[in-house]
N, C-alpha and C positions, 0 to 999 in steps of 0.2 A: 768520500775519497778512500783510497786505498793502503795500507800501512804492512810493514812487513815486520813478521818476527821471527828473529833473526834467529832462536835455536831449533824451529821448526819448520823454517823454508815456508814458508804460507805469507797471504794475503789476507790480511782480516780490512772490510768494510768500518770504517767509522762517519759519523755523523758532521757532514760540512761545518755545522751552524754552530760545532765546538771546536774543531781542530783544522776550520780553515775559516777564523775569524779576521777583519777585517781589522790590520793594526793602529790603535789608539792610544798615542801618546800620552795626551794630556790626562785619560782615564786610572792609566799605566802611573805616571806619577802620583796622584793623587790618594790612590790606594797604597802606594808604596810610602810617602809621607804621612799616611795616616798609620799604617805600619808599625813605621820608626817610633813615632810620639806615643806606640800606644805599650812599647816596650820600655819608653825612656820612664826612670823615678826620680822622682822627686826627692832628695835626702837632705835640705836643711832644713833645719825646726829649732826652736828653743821652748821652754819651759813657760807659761802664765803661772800665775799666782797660784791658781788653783792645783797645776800640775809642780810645784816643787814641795818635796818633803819639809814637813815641821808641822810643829804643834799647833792645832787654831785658837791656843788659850791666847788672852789676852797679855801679854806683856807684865803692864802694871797696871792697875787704877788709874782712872781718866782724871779725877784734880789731887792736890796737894801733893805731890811727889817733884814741882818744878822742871819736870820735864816734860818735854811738846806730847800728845795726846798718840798714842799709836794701840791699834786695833788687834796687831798681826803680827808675828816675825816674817811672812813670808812679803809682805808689802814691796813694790818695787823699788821704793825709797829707801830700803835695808841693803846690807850688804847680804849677798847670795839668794837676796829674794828673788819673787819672778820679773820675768820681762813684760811692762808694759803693753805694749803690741806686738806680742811672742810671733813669731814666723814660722810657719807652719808649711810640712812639704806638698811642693805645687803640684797640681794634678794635670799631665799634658797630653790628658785623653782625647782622641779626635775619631768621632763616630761617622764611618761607611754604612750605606743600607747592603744589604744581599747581593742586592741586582748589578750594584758594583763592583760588590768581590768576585761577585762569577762572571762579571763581564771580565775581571782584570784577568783571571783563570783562561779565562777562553784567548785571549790576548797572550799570554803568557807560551800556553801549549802550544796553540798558531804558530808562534815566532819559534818554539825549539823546532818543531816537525820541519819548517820551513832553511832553519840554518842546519837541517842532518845532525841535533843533538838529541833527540829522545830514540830512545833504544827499547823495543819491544822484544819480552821474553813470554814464552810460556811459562816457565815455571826460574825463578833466580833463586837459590839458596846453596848453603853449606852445610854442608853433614856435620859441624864439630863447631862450636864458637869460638873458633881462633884465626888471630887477624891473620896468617900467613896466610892461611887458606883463602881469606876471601882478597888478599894481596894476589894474591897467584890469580885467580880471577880475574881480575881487574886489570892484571898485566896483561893476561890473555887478550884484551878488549882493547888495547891501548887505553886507557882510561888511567889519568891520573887523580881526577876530582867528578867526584858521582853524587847525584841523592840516587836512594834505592827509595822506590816509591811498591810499596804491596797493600792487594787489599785490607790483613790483618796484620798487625806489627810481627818481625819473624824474630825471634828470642836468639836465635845464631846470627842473624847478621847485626842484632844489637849490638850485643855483646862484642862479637867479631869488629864493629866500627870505632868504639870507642878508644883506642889508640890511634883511630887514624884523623888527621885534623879537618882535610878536604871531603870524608866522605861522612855523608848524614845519610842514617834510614827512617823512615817514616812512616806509617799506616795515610790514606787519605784521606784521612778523619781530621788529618794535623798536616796539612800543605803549607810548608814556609815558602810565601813567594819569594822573597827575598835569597834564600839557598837555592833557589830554581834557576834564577836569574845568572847567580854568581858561577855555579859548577858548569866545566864540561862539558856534562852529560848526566843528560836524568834516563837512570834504566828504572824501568815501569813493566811490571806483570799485564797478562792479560785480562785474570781478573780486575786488575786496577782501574786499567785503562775504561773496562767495560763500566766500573764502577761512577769514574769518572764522568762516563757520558752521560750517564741516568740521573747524576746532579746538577748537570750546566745545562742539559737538554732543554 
């Protein structure tokens, strides 16, 4: 299929079998809920015995002293001892094979090229890392909410994005499908793009 970029007037050739894939749903969520659980943490926990501060001497002597026999101060029958069956933070890791993640990829770009949201450049950068500049950009394009997608992360439009909430840059090394989904408009290099194809091919 045929793709146009847009600061050089040309037609560049791309490969059917990545950027005019066949939309799948249930593929599409699957990976996206795996996604989510694999960003979400786990933060409650308590202390066991073993994990709360104190001494492991023994207390007192086990007879003649009249009182009940204890081993520990950290025991959970004390006061500020540990927890019996301490709770520990839960892990809500959920593993994709490859063939999935680049199916979702391929799903993914289909569906921008097909709604006129991916925007091909030859070369996208800013001479200075300052957000006005890459704001002035961005107005030029009508473009309120962007990923900038290049083949090597670019240090001016990092820098340059981090004031802005709606826009994320990335190298394609680091594809958040989820920002793909959510913005706009994904503007993507030539490089990228080509980089792109040589990994879902």
């Amino acid at each position: 299929m045929q793709l146009t970029v847009k600061d050089k007037k040309e037609h560049i050739s791309v490969s059917d079998s990545v950027f005019d894939f066949k939309f799948n749903q249930a593929l599409l969520h699957q990976v996206l809920v795996a996604y989510m659980m694999n960003i979400r943490k786990g933060t409650k926990a308590q202390k066991n015995r073993a994990e709360v501060s104190g001494s492991g001497k023994k207390p007192w002597r086990q007879k003649g002293t009249g009182r009940a026999r204890a081993g520990s101060i950290r025991s959970p029958i004390w006061r500020s001892g540990g927890v019996t069956f301490a709770t520990k933070p839960k892990k809500y890791n959920k593993k994709i094979n490859k063939k999935m993640y680049r199916g979702a990829l391929k799903v993914v770009f289909s569906e921008l090229i097909r709604q006129d949201r991916l925007s091909i450049f030859h070369d996208f950068s800013i001479n200075l890392p300052k957000t006005k500049f890459l704001v002035e950009k961005l107005r030029f394009l009508y473009v309120k909410s962007a990923v900038i997608l290049t083949l090597n992360l670019n240090k001016n439009l990092l820098l340059a994005s981090k004031n802005l909430y709606k826009v994320h840059v990335c190298s394609v090394n680091y594809i958040n499908i989820i920002n793909l989904i959510n913005c706009e408009k994904v503007i993507i290099t030539l490089e990228a793009i080509r980089k792109i194809e040589d990994m879902l091919i």
